[in-house]
N, C-alpha and C positions, 0 to 999 in steps of 0.2 A: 801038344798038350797045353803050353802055356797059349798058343793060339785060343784054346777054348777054355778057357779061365777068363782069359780078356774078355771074349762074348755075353760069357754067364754074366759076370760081372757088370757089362753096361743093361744089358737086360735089366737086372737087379733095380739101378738108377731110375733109368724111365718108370718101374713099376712104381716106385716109393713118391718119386713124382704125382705121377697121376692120382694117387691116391690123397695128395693134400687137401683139402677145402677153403681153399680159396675163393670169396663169394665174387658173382662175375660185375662188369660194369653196367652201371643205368644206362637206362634208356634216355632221349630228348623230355616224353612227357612223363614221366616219372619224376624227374628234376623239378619243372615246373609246380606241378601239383603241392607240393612239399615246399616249394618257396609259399605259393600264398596264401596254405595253411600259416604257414609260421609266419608270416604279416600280421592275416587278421588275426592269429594271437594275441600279438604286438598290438594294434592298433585297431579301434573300436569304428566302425562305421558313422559319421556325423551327414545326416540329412542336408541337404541345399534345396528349398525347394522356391519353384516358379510357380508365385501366384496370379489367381485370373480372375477376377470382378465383374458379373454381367447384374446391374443393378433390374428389380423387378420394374415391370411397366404397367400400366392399368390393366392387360388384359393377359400379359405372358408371367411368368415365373422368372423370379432369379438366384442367381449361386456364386459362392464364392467357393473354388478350388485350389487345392495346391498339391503341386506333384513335385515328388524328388527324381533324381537322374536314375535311382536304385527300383522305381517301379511305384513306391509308395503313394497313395492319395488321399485327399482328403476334400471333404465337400459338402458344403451346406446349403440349401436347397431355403430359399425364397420366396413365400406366395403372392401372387399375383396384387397391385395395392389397389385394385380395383377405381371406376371412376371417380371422381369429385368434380359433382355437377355444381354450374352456377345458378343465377335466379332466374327462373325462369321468363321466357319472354312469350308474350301473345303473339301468336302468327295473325291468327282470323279470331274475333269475338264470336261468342256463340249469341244466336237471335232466337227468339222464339220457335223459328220454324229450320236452323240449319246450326248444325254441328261447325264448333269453332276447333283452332288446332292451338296449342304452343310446345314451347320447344326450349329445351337447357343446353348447354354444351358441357363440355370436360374442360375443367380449367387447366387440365396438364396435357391432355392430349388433341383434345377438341374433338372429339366425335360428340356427334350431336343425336339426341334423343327426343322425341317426340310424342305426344298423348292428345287424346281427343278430350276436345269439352263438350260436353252431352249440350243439346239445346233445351230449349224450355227450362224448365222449373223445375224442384221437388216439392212436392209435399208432406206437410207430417201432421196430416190428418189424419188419425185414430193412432196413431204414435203414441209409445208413453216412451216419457222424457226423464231423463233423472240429474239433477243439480247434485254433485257431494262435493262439497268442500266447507268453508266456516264463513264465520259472518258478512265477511265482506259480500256474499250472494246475497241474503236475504234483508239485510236494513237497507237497501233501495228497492222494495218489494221485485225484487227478481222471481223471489218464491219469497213463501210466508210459512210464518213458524220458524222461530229461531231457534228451536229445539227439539227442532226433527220430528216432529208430530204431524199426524195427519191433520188436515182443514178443509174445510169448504169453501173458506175465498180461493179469489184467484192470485198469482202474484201476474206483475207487468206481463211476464215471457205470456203465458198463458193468454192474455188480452189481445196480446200484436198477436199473436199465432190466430185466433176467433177473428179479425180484421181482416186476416186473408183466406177464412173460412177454413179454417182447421181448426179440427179440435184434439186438443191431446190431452194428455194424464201424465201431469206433471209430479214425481215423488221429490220431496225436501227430503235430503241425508245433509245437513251442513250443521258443526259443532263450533260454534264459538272459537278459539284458537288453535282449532286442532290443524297440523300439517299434514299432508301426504302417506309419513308413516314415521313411526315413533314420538306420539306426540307428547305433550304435556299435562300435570297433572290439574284439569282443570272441571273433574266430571262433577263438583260442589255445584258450580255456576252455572255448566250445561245440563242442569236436572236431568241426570243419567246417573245409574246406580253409583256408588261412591265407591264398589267394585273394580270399577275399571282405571284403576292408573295409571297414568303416562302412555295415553291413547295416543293413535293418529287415527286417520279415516281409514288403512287398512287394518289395523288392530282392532276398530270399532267394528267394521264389518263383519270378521270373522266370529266376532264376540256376539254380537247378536244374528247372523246368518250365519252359523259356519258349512251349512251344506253350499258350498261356491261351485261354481262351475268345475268340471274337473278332478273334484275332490278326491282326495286316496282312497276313502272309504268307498266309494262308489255311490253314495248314496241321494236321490233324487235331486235335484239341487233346488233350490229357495226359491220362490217367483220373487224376490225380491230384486235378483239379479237376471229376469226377465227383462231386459229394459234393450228397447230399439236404439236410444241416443244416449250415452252415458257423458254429462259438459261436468269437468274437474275444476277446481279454484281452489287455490290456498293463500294465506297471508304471506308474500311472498318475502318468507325469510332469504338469505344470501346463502343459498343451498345448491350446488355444482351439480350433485346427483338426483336431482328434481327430476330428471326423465328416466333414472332407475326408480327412483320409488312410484311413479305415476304408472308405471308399465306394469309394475307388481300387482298394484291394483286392478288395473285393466286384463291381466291376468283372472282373476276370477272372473267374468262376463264373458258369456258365447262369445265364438268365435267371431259371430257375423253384427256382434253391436258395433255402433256407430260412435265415433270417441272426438271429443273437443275439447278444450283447454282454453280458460281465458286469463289473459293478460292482465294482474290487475296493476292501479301506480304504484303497490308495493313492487311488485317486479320489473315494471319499467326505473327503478331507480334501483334497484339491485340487480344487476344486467348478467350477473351470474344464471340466476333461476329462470329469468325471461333467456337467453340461450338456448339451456338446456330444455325448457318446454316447448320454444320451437322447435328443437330437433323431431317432435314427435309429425313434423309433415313430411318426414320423410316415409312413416309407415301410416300416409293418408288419413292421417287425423285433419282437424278443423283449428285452426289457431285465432281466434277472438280478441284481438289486440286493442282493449278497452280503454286499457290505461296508456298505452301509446296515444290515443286521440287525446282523453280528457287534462293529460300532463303538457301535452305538446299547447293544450287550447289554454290552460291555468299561465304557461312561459310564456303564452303570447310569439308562438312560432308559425302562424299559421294566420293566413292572410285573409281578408276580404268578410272581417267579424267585425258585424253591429256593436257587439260590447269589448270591453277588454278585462281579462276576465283576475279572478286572483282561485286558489287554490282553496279558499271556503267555497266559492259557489260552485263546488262539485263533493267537498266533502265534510262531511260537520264537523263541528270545532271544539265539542264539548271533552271528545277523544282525540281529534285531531286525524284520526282514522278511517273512518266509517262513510262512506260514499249517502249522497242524498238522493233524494226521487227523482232530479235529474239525471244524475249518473247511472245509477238504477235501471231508467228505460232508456240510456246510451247501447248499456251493457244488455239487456236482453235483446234490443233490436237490432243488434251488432251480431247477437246471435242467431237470432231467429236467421235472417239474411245468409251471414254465413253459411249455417246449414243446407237453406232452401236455393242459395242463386238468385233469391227475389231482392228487388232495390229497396233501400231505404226508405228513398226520396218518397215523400208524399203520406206518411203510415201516422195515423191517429194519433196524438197524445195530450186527445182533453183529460182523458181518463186520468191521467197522471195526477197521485198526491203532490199537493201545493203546501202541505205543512213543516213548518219552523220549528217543529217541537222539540227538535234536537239542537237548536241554537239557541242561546241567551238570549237573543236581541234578534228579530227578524234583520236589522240593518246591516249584519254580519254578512248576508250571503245575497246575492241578487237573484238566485235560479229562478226564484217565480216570477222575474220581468223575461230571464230568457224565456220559460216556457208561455210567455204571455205573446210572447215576436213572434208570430209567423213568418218571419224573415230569416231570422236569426235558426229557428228550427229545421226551417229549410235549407238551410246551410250546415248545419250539423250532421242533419240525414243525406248528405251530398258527399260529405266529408264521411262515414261511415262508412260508404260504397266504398270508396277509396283505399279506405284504411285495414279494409276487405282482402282487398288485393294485393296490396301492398304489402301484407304479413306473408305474403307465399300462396294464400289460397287461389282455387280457380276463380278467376271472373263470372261474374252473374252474368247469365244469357239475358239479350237485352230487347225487349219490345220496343217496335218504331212508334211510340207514342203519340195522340193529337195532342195541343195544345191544352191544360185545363180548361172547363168550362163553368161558368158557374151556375150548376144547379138553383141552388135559392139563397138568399144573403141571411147573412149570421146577423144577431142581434146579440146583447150582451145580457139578454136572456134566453134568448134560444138557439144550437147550433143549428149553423147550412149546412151547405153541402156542394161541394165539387167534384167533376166527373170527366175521365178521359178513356179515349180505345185506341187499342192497338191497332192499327192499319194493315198489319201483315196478317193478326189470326185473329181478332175480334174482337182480343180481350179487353173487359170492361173493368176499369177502378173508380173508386168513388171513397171522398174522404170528407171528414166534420169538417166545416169551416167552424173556428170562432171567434168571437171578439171581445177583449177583456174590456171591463167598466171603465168608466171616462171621469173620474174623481174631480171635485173640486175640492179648495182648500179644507184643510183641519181646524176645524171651532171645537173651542170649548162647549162640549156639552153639564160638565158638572166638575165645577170647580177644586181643584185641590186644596184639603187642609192639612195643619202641623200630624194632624194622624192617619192620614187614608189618602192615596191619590187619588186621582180625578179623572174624569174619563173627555178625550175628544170624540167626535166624529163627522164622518165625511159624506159625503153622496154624491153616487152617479146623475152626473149632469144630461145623460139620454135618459138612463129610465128609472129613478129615484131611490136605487139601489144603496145602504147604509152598510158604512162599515163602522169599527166603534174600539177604542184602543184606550187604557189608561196612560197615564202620565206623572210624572212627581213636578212638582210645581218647584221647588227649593231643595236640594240634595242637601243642602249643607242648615238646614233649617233647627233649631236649638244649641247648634253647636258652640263652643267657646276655645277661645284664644288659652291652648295652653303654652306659656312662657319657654317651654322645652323643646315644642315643637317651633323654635323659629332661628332666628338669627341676626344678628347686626343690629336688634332692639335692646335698648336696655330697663323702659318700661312698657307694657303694657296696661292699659287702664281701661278692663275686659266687662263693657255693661252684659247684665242676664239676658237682654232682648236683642245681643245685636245680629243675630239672624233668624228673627222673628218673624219676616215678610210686611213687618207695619213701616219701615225706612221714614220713618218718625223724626226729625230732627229740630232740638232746640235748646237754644242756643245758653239760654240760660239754665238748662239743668243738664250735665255731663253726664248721666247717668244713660242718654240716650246715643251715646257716639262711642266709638273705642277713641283712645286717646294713644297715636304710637309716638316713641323718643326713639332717634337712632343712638347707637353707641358713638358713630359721628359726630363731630361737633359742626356747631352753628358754621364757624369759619369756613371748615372742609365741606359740606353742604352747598354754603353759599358759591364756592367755585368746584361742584362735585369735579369734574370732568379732569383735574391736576392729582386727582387722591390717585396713589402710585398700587396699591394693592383694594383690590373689591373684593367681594365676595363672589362663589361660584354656586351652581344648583347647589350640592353639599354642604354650605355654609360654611367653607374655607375660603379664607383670604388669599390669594393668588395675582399674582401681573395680571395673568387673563380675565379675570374674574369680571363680571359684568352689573351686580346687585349691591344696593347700598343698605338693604336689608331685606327681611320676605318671612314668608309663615306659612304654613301648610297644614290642611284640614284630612283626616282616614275618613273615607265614604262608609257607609254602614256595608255597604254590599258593590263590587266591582259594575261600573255603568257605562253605559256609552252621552258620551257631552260634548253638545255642540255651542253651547251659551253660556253669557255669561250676563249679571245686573252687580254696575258697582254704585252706590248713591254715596251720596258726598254734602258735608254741611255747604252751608250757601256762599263760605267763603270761598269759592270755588277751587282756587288754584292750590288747593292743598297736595294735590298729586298730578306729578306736568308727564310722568313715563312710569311705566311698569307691566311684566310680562305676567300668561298665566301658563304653568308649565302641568302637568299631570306626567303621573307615574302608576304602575301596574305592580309594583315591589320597593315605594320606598326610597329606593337605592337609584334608580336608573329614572333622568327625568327626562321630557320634549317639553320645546317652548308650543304653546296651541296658538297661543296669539299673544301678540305683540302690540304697543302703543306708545308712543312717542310725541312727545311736544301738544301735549292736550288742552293746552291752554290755546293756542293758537288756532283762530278759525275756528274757537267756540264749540268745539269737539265736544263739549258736555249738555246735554239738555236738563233745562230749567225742570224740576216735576213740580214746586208748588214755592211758596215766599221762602222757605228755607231749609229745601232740599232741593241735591241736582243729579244728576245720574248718567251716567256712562253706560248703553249697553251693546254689544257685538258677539256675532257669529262667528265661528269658525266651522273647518274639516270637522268631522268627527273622530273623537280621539275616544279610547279606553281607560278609565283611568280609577283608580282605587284609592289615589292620594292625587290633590289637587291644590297647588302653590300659587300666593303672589307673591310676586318677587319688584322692587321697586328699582327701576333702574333711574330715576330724575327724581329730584325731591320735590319739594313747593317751587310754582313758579315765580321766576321775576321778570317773566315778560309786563311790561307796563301797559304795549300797547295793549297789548290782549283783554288785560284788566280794566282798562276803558272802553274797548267794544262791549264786552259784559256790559259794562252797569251803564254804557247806552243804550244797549238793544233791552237790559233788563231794569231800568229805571234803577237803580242800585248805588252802593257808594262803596264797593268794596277796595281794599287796597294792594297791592304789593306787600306778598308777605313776607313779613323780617324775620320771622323763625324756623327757615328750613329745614332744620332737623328733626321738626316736628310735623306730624299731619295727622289727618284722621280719618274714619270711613264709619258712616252713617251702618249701612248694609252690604254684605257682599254675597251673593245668592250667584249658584251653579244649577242649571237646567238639562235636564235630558233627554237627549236625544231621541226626535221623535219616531 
């Protein structure tokens, strides 16, 4: 009995056992799992990445990546920086009859690229031609019409083109200051509606063509923008995006026009816009580097020239701007060439205007001796070729030429004529010889009075050829001594006649001499050369100072002078030194000539019993005020004073009153 009590009993146990819920133990990856949950809880993921640089090359792509250990990347992707070619180089010249090659390389890589130069020549015979830019094209008759209007002259471009048997149809589109695009408000003085303001050449175009090439509307587009060669020119302001806006423009014209750019000295000195207009040879335009030549030939950079030249005799002086008839047929025959591959050398330019009209003073500019040098011309058009190739264009295909020959000799009335062939294909050229007139001196033909000047003239010594110029005989003629305009005087005793032209002198009536006092005394005079402060051009007193007094005449009108007449009573030694200085404002003076020790060696000639006279040349100077300035007083050379009055029968003396002196006439002449 109690045997099976026991039994129940443990029985009982194990049941209530088993039946507990006790949860069983994890597993190995259970554990795990649940640790690196509860990490990255904790603790947030931080990137490390390895980066990788492959820089781009002319022709492959490059990237910068970077990758973390967790998978992540990242990557930016580089396009390729393609060539950058150098200047090109000539392999083979092209000739008349065979194709030339040249050839650039990569200045980073050096792979080398290569293009053919077609042989021969082009033409642009039946071409029509079009000029748009501003003034600088047409006041050297490049074209004609400075206001964009039709004409029936020709301009230069038009002549040289006819010379090599072409004819073309040249349209003027050029506005006074207008630029490339956005230009200025200037349609008053370019006679164009007063509608249009703050033009450029593209705003003008669109303004009166606006059917362009292209157009959004669809509609026919303008024959105005028909055009085979389209050459661009602006006043070359310091404009960087000069080859955006020029493209803009060349945007309305057919695809297939022909596009040039010329170089003017505005842009050779603003080297901004001359850049950027070159860049356009990289999309096979023409680059005319005009002003490269004529600025390089004004420095005097450029060897093996007849003259030496200055910056007027290429551009007039009255704007200081505006290129002359020289420049003019530089710049069209710079172009023509360009265009065609044809040479310079040898191409007509009797045609060419020879007028000054735009200079004050023909003596300003020398071009009409250049264009008179067949020497000098033929080294321009030498230089031209050059300056061809030298801007980047292809080289002119070149004929094995003969020697010239001469057809028939020029006369200085009638042109000859010279002629050479080409030895490989036939070709025949033929050019005017001429020869400028052979002058003798300048005579007075009709004398100058106090009212009217007077005329010279001259003549060819071959064939009795006249030419015929005025003159002022006395610039300074009626004038008188005013007291304000001087200095280091303290009287002046101002006769009505004393720049009359009659240098009248006598000795008993003072009404016919100026009569000057320095502020100087007798003693200081007598030993000028110890006075510790002089006067200066300014009339201040200064160490440096050089004048013991002086006075100064305002011209009626700005002249060019190269003379001078001073007359002097018969005491001769009244004035032993003194400078003549001019100025063009007044303010800023130049000595023109200088005299010193004029007693000595009788430096003065006798004109009759009681007048003497001083007269000399100089340079040509500019001048709108014109000074003497005294730097010696009355002489005390004695001997001098006895050569005088032996050579002149005379009894004059050593004079005792330095301080004083006087001047009969003092007459300034112009420059012939």
């Amino acid at each position: 009995m109690k045997k099976g009590l026991l039994i129940l009993l443990l029985i009982f146990v194990l049941v209530a056992f088993a039946a507990c819920e006790t949860p069983p133990l994890p597993g190995p990856e259970e554990t795990l799992g649940e640790t690196v949950a509860e990490t990255e809880a904790l603790t947030e993921h931080v990137h490390e990445y390895i980066e990788e640089l492959k820089a781009p090359t002319c022709t492959e792509p490059g990237y910068f990546e970077r990758k973390c250990s967790c998978g992540d990347v990242q990557r930016t992707d580089t396009s390729p920086k393609g060539h950058t070619y150098g200047a090109w180089e000539t392999l083979s010249a092209p000739t008349c009859a065979a194709e030339g090659k040249r050839a650039a390389s990569c200045t980073v890589c050096g792979e080398k690229i290569e293009e053919v130069i077609p042989a021969g020549e082009s033409s642009l015979d039946g071409k029509k031609i079009m000029f748009a830019g501003n003034s600088l094209t047409y006041y050297g008759e490049v074209v004609i019409n400075s206001d964009g209007s039709p004409t029936q002259s020709k301009g230069v471009f038009e002549k040289i083109a006819e010379t090599f048997g072409d004819k073309v149809k040249v349209t003027n589109f050029t506005y006074g200051s207008a630029g490339f695009v956005d230009g200025r408000d200037k349609a008053s003085t370019d006679k164009i509606p007063t509608s249009y303001k703050d033009y450029g050449l593209y705003q003008l175009m669109l303004e009166l063509h606006p059917n362009h090439y292209g157009n959004k509307d669809g509609k026919e587009m303008d024959s105005f923008y028909d055009q085979d060669v389209v050459i661009f020119q602006q006043r070359g302001a310091s404009i960087a995006d000069s080859y955006d806006q020029v493209m803009k423009i060349a945007a309305l014209f057919p695809e297939d026009t022909q596009f040039a750019v010329i170089i003017t000295h505005y842009d050779t000195k603003n080297t901004a816009t001359s850049s950027a207009l070159k860049k356009t040879l990289a999309d096979s335009w023409v680059v005319i580097p005009a002003g490269d030549l004529v600025t390089d030939l004004w420095n005097g950079r450029l060897k093996g020239m007849e003259f030496k030249y200055t910056k007027n005799d290429f551009v007039i002086t009255k704007d200081n701007v505006h290129p002359n008839y020289l420049t003019g047929y530089i710049k069209a025959l710079m172009t023509y060439c360009a265009l065609t591959g044809r040479s310079a050398e040898g191409v007509d330019y009797s045609f060419v205007n020879r007028s000054t009209s735009y200079y004050t003073s023909a003596a300003e500019t020398q071009f009409e001796d250049v264009l008179a040098s067949s020497t000098e011309m033929l080294r321009i058009q030498e230089l031209i070729d050059d300056y061809i190739v030298k801007a980047g264009n292809k080289p002119a295909a070149a004929h094995s030429y003969t020697e010239w020959k001469e057809i028939s000799a020029p006369t200085c009335t009638k042109a000859g004529e010279k002629a050479r062939e080409c030895t490989a294909c036939g070709k025949k050229e033929s050019v005017a010889l001429t020869l400028p007139h052979t002058y003798g001196d300048w005579k007075v033909a009709t004398a100058a009075t106090a009212s009217a000047k007077g005329t010279k003239e001259r003549a060819c010594t071959l064939c009795g050829a006249k030419e015929t110029k005025s003159y002022t005989f006395n610039l300074l003629y009626g004038k008188s001594l005013a007291k304000t305009e001087s200095f280091g005087l303290s009287t002046i005793s101002n006769p009505a006649n004393q720049t009359d032209g009659k240098y009248v002198y006598d000795k008993d009536a003072k009404s016919t001499y100026t009569d000057f006092k320095m502020t100087f005394s007798k003693s200081q005079c007598a030993d000028y050369t110890s006075i510790s402060q002089l006067y200066n051009e300014k009339g201040q007193l200064a160490a440096d100072g050089k004048y013991l007094c002086g006075f100064w005449f305002e011209l009626d009108e700005t002249a060019f002078i190269d003379s001078f007449s001073l007359y002097n009573s018969g005491v001769t030694y009244d004035i032993d030194g003194f400078d003549i200085l001019v100025s063009t404002d007044g303010e800023n003076w130049t000595v023109a000539w200088s005299g010193e020790k004029l007693a000595s060696g009788l430096k003065y000639e006798k004109v009759d019993a009681t007048t003497n006279k001083i007269t000399a040349s100089f340079a040509k100077a500019e001048a709108k005020y014109v000074m003497f300035a005294l730097t010696a007083p009355r002489s005390r050379d004695a001997s001098g004073v006895s050569a005088f009055n032996q050579k002149y029968g005379v009894t004059a003396e050593v004079n005792a009153n330095p301080h004083y002196f006087r001047i009969v006439e003092f007459e300034l002449y112009e420059a012939n």
